[in-house]
BADODO-727181 format. One record per residue (C-alpha): x, y, z; residue in three letters. Coordinates in steps of 0.5 Angstrom, whole numbers. Example, Ala and Ser with C-alpha at 12.3 -4.5 7.8 and 13.67 -1.06 7.14 Angstrom:
25 / -9 / 16 / ALA
27 / -2 / 14 / SER
# end
This chain:
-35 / 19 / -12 / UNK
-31 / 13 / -9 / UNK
-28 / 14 / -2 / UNK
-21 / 12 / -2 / UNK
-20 / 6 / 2 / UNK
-13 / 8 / 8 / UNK
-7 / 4 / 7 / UNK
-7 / 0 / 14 / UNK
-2 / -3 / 17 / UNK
-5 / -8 / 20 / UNK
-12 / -12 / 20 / UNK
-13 / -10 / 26 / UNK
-12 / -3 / 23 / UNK
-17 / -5 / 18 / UNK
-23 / -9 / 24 / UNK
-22 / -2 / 28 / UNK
-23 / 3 / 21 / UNK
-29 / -2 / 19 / UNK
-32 / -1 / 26 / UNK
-30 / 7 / 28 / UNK
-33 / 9 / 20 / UNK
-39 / 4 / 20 / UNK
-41 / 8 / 27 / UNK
-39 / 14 / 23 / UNK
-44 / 13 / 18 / UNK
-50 / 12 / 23 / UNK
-50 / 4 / 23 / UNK
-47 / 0 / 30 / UNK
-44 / -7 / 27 / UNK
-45 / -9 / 33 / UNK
-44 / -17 / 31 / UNK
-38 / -15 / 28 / UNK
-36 / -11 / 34 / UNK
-37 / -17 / 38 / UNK
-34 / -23 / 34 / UNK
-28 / -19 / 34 / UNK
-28 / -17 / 40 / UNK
-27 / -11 / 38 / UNK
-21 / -12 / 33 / UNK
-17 / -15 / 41 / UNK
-19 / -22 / 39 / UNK
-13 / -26 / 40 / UNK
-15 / -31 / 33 / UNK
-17 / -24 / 28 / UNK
-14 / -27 / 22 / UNK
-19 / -34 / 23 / UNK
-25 / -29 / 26 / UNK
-25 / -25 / 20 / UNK
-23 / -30 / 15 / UNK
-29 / -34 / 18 / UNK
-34 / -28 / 17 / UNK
-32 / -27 / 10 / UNK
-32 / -35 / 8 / UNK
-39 / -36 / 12 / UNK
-45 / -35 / 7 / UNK
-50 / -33 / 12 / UNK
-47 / -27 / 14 / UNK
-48 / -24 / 8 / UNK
-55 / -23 / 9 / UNK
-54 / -19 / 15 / UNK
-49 / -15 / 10 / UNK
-54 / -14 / 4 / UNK
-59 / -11 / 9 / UNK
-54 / -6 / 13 / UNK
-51 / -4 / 5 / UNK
-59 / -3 / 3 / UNK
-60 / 2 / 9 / UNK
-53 / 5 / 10 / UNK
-49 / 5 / 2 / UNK
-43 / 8 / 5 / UNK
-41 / 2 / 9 / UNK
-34 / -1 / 10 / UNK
-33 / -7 / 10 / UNK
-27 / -11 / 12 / UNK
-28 / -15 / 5 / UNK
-25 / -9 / 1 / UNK
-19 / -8 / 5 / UNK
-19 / -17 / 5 / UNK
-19 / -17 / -3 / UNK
-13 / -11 / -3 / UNK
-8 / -12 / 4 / UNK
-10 / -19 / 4 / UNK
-4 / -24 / 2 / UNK
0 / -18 / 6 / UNK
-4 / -20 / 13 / UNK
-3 / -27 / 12 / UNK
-11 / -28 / 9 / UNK
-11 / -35 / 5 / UNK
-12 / -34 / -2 / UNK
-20 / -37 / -2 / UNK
-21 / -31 / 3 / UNK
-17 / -27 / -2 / UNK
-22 / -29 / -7 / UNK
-28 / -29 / -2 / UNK
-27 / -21 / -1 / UNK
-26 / -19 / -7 / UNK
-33 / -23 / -9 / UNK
-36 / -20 / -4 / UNK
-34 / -13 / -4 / UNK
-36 / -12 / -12 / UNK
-42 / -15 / -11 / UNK
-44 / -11 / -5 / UNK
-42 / -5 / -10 / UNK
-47 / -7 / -14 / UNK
-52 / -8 / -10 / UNK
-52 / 0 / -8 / UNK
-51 / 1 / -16 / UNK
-43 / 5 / -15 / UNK
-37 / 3 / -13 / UNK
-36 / 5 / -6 / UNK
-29 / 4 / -4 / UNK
-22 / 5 / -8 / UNK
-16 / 3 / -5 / UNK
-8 / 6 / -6 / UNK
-5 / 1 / -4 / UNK
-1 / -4 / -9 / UNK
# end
């Protein structure tokens, strides 16, 4: 069965619940932590859009996910409470890709999301 996704306020929210639930989960997402300089970063919305548009770190995803399925990832917020943090539509796109496929990946459905 799914986990409901929060309705964060804000993505900063968002970084702080990606990072607090993957250590829950037993997986430390070290490189997020840092590139978000633990959800401070005074440039979140680039830092995250750059994470979400750059190709090379979805291999570092693919291979947390096969190991920890239960992840969250700041995609699956991005794709639902994107427009509303000031994400470009292309990074709305990009979430939204990327989340459904990390969802195939692990073979269900991961995260679903009450927000509107």
């Amino acid at each position: 069965m799914p986990r409901e996704l929060p309705n964060l306020p804000t993505r900063k929210d968002a970084v702080r619940y990606v990072i607090d639930s993957n250590m829950t989960d037993g997986y430390p997402p070290t490189r997020f932590i840092q590139a978000t300089q633990n959800g401070e970063a005074v440039n979140l919305l680039e830092v995250c859009q750059r994470l979400i548009d750059k190709a090379e770190i979805l291999e570092w995803l693919e291979k947390a996910l096969t190991k920890y399925p239960t992840l969250v990832t700041i995609e699956d917020f991005v794709q639902w409470r994107g427009r509303d943090w000031g994400f470009n539509e292309a990074t709305i796109l990009n979430a939204r890709a990327r989340s459904q496929y990390f969802d195939q990946l692990v073979s269900r459905t991961r995260y679903v999301s009450t927000a509107s």
